[in-house]
N, C-alpha and C positions, 0 to 999 in steps of 0.2 A: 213774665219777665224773660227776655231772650236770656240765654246763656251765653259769654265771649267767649270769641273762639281761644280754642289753648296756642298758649305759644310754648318758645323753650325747646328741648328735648321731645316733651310730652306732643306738642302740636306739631312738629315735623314728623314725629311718627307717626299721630293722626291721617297724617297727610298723603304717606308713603302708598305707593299705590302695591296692596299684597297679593289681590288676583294675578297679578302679574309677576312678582316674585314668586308664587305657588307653581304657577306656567314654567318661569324659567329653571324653579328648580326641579321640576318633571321631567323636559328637557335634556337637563342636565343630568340627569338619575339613569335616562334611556341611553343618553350617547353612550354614556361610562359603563354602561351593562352589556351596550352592544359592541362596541370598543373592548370588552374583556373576549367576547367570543370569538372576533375577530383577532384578536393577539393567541389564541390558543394553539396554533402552530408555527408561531413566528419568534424569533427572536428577540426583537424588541416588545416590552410590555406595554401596548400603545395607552392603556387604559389609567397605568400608574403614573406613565411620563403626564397622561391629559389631566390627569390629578392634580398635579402640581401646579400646570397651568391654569385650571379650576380656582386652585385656592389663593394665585396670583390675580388674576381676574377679579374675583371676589370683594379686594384687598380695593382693587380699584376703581370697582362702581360703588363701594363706600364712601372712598374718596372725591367719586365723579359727583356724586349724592347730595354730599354735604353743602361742599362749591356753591355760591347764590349764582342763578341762572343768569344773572347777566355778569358774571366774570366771563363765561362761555361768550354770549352776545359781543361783548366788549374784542373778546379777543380772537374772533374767529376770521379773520381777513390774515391775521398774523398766525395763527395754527397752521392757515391755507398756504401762505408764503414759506413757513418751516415744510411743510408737507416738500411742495412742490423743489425747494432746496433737495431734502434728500432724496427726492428725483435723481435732481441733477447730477447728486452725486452717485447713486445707484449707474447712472450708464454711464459716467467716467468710471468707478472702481471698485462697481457692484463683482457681487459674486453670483459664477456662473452656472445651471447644473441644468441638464437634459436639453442643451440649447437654449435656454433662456437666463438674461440676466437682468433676476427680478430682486436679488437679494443682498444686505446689508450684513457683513459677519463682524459681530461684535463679540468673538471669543465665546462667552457661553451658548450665544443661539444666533441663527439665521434672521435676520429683520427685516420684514419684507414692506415698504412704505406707500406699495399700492395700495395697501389694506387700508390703510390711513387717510387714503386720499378720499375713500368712502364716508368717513366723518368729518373730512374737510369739507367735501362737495356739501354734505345735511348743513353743517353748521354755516357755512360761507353763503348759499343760497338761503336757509330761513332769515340770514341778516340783512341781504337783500332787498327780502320781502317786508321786516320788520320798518325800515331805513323809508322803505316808497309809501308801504299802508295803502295801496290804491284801493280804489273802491269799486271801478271797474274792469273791465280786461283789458290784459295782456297784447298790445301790438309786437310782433317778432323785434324791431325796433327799439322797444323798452326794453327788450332782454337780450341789447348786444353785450353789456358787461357783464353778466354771469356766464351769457355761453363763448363768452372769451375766455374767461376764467377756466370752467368748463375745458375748454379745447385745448388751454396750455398742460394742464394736468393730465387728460386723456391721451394728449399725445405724446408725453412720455410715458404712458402705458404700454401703447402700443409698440411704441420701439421697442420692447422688452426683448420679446413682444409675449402681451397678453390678452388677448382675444376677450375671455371670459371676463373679467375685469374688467375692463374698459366695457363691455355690453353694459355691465350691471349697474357701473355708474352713473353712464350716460340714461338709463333706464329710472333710476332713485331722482335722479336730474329732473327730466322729465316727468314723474309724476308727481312731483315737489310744482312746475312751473304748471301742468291741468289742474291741479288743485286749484290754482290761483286763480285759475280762468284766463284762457287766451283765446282771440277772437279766431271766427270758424276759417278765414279767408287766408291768415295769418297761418295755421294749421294749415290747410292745404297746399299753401305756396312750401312749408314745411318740409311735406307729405313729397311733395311732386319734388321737390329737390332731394331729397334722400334717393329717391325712383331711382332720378338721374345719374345719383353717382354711386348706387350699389357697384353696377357693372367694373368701373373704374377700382372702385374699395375692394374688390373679390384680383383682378387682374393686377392690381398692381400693391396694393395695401398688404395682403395675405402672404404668408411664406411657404412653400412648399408642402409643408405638413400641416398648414392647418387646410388649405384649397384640399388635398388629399382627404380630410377629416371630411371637408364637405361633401365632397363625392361619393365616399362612403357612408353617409349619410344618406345620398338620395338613392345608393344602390348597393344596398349593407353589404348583399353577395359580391359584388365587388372586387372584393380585398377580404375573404372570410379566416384566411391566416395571417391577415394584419392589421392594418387600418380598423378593420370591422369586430377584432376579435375581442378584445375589451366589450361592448357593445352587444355581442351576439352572447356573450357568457353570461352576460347582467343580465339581460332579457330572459334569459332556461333559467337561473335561479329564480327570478321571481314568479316566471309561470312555476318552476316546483314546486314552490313554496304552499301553489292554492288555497284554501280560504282558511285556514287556521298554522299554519306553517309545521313545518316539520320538528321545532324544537331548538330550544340552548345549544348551541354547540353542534347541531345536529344536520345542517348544512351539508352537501354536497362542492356547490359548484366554489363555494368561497374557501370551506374548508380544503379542498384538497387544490387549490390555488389557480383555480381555469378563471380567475375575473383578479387583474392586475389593479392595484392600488385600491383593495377592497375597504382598508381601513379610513382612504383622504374618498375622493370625490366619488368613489363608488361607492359610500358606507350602505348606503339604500339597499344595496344587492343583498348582504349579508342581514338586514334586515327585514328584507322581504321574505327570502326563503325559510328562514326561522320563525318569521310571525305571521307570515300567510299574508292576502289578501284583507281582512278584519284589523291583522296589527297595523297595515300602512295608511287604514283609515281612521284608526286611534291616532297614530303617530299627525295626517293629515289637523284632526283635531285639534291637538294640541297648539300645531301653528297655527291656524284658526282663532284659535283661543288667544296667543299672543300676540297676534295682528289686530283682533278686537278690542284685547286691552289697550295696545298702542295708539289707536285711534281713540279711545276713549280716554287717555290722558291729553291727546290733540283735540277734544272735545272742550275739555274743562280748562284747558291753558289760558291764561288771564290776557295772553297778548298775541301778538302775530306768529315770534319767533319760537313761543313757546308749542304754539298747532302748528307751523313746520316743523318742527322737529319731531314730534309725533309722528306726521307725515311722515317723514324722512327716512324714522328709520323703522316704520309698517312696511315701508317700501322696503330696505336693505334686506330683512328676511324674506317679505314674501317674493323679490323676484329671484334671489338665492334657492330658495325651497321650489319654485317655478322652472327656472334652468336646470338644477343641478337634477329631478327629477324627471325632466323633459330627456335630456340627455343620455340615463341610464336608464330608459325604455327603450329610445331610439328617435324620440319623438320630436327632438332636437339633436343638430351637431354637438359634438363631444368639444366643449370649450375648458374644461378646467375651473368647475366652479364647488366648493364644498357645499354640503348641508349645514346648517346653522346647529352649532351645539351640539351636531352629531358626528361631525368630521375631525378626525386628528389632525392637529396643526395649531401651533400657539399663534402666530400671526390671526390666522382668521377669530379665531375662538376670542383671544382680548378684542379685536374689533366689534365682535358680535355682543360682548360684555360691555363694551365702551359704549354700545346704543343702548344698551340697558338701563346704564347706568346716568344716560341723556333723559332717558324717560323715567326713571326715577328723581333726576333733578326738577323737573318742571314739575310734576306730580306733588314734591314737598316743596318746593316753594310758590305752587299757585296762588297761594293766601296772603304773599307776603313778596310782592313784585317792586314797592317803588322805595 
């Protein structure tokens, strides 16, 4: 005699996917420990403030959890339209810091709506794909109303302007619509139009200091007391670091402050010199391990929108962990992008909780869809 499945309490926890809460909270164990070493000669306690944000996070991929998967479905074209509002209103009355105006001051904290616009793209695109259910591929043609969508959003990024952002979306974008299959001809007219208007995107797109990043990019010496020197300081901590790191706290290049914004999009630095070569491919593993499990909750999803989102947000960490790491070798330009889980910042950090917590919805209600 089969056994029924449980329902209730009991059968959504059944359901809950734990290899992947075990991940997140490894993750989450590493940031906050590395984040303490990093706060050892600073003033602000980056690791206490990330705590808080942790257990505000936490509060809310409960909540994202719970939620049946298609209240998300239902209401993701209107997420996308809130999103894109506080766009609008970020470049009328945003607030503005190091040149850029990316942010939303609501009194207790900075809110930054690009980060948002990341789980609008997942959720707004897997309904998309839900809505068509095609069976074959993709003509460029089928997919002018997402990359409309798409382009209204990205280009209030850009006007920030945020370089790194805008990549990474248009990036989650795009592996969301190859997943789906789009035909090869389609791609290359693609291909050969992006060609075309790099040139154009770099000369007239770009601001002064990000074109400068580039440059320094393709000739680090350059600019080795500027542009480059963020860059050139990342690069000696982690060759110092060599294959089992120098120790807790025991850092040179970050401790005594030669690698600028060690705690946000450099965190990598301080964690390479301290765990060596051996820790960054623990650390490598780990996302590894959460990109496998995300794809394996897109594996077992009962319907379209539920393996995009899967998709969706495998892609939001792994191309975040891709840039942000490409760029504190050298091996990309320097755009502004954090490490998932590991970087200071509540903005990104609830975003990166808020996919979590995507994939934990589909995961416990696979069983229970209609």
């Amino acid at each position: 005699m089969m056994n029924k499945p449980r329902t209730g309490v009991l059968g959504w926890l059944s359901r809950l996917d734990w290899p992947l809460l075990v991940v997140v909270a490894v993750l989450a164990a590493l940031g906050l420990y590395n984040l303490r070493s990093a706060a050892t000669h600073s003033p602000a306690a980056f690791h206490l403030i990330q705590s808080g944000w942790f257990v505000l996070g936490l509060c809310m991929v409960v909540v994202m959890a719970v939620i049946h998967t298609r209240v998300f479905m239902r209401s993701a074209y209107v997420f996308y339209g809130a999103v894109i509002l506080l766009l609008l209103i970020v470049a009328v009355a945003g607030t503005e810091l190091n040149g850029s105006k990316r942010w939303l001051n609501l009194g207790v904290f900075l809110m930054q709506p690009s980060e948002l616009l990341k789980l609008a793209v997942i959720l707004v695109t897997a309904r998309y794909f839900q809505d068509r259910n095609k069976e074959s591929s993709y003509r460029l043609r089928d997919l002018v109303v997402p990359f409309a969508l798409l382009g209204v959003g990205v280009g209030f990024v850009v006007s920030q302007p945020d370089l790194g952002t805008s990549l990474v979306i248009v990036a989650i974008f795009m592996t969301m619509v190859l997943f789906e299959g789009v035909r090869w001809e389609s791609l290359l007219g693609l291909a050969l139009a992006v060609m075309v208007a790099l040139p154009f995107a770099y000369s007239f797109g770009l601001k002064d200091y990000q074109k400068a990043r580039v440059v320094s990019f393709i000739n680090i010496e350059a600019d080795a007391q500027g542009q480059s020197w963020q860059v050139r300081q990342s690069i000696i901590a982690f060759g110092s670091g060599r294959v089992w790191g120098k120790g807790h706290v025991e850092g040179t290049q970050v401790q005594k402050g030669f690698v600028p914004e060690h705690e946000n999009d450099f965190i990598a630095a301080n964690w390479a010199e301290e765990r060596g070569f051996m820790g960054m491919l623990f650390l490598l593993a780990v996302y590894l391990a959460f990109i496998a499990c995300a794809l394996n909750v897109s594996r077992k999803a009962r319907d379209r929108f539920g393996v995009q989102i899967g998709v969706g947000v495998a892609a939001l960490f792994f191309w975040h962990v891709v840039v942000n790491l490409g760029m504190v070798t050298g091996v990309l330009p320097v755009v502004g992008l954090t490490l998932p889980l590991m970087s200071y910042g509540g903005s990104s950090l609830l975003t990166m909780l808020a996919g979590v917590g995507l994939l934990l919805n589909v995961s416990a209600h696979r069983g229970n869809f209609h």
